[in-house]
C-alpha positions, -999 to +999 in steps of 0.1 A: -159-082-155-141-113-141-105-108-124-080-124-109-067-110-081-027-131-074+006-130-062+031-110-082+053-134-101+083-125-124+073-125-155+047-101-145+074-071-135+074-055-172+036-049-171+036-035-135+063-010-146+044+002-176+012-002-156+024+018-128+044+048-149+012+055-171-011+052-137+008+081-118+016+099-149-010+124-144-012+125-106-002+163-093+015+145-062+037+118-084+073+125-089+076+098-110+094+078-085+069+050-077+081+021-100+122+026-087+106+021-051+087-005-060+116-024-069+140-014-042+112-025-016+116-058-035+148-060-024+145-057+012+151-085+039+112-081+046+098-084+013+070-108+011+058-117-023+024-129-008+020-093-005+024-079-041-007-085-059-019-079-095-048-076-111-055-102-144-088-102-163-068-124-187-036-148-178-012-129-193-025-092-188-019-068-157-047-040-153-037-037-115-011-038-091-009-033-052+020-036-026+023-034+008+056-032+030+069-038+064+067-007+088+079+003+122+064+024+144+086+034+169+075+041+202+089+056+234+090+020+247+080+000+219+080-014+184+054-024+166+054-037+124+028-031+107+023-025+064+023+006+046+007+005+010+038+015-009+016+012-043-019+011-052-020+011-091-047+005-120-045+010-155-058+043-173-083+027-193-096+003-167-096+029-137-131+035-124-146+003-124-133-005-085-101-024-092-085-001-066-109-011-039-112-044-050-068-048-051-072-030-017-092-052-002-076-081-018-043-070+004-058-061+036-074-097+038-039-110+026-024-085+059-049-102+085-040-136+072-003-127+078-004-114+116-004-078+107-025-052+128-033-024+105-023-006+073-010+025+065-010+045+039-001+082+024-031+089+003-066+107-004-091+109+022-120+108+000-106+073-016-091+056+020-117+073+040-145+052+026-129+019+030-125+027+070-093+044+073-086+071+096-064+100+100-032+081+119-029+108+144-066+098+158-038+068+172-011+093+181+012+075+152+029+104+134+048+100+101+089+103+096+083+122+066+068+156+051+033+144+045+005+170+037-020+175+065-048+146+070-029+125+042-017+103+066-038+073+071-040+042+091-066+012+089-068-011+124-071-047+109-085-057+140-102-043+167-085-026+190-050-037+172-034-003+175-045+008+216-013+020+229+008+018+199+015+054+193+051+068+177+067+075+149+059+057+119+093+046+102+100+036+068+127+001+059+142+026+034+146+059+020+112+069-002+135+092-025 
């Protein structure tokens, strides 16, 4: 299988919609909400486009889609930005053959490239676990919202990136 891994561009919106509806369709912890974040995060001041990605195994087909999105955590004296992974997305049909990992992977070397020290994201242990992310409060960061135990994650981008960063994780907008 040979993909493409590149930045989002416009005419690409339509598939990630559809892409991303019928991706979290069945998902238990989905309320449907993924694709209206996706584009109000778009809309931010923050929004870098270097940081959408989709998946092609053709020019004008979209099997994947990531994103990841400024964060703050917010410290008793300090701020730090790093990304949280506001969507990690592969089509039905094409889902176990690694796109996720591969799409993942794609955006954490696209997050070192940029300056950023680590990545965050809400999300399955047994998935995020194996590609070297950690519970967030092994780094004293906490999350702003109602998370379900150990589903907070966090992945240092470089070593020792997050020593004495500790805080609240904050989000640039509401995830509702």
């Amino acid at each position: 299988m040979n993909l493409s891994f590149e930045t989002i561009q416009p005419e690409d919106f339509k598939q990630v919609d559809q892409l991303v509806a019928a991706a979290f369709t069945p998902a238990q912890a989905s309320a449907g909400t993924e694709g209206n974040l996706i584009h109000r995060l778009r809309t931010t001041y923050d929004y870098q486009p270097s940081l959408e990605v989709v998946a092609k195994p053709e020019i004008d087909t979209v099997v994947g889609h990531g994103l990841l999105s400024p964060v703050t955590i917010r410290g008793n004296r300090h701020t730090t930005t790093i990304l949280g992974l506001a969507s990690l997305a592969v089509a039905p049909e094409w889902q176990g053959q690694a796109i996720g990992s591969q799409l993942l992977s794609e955006l954490e070397s696209r997050a070192r490239l940029a300056g950023f020290a680590a990545v965050s994201v809400v999300g399955d242990m047994n998935f995020f676990g194996g590609r070297g992310y950690v519970m967030a409060e092994d780094f004293s960061i906490h999350n702003s919202l109602a998370v379900p135990m150990g589903s907070h994650l966090i992945k240092p981008l470089t070593a020792g990136a997050l020593a004495h960063v500790g805080g609240m994780l904050e989000y640039p907008i509401s995830l509702k």
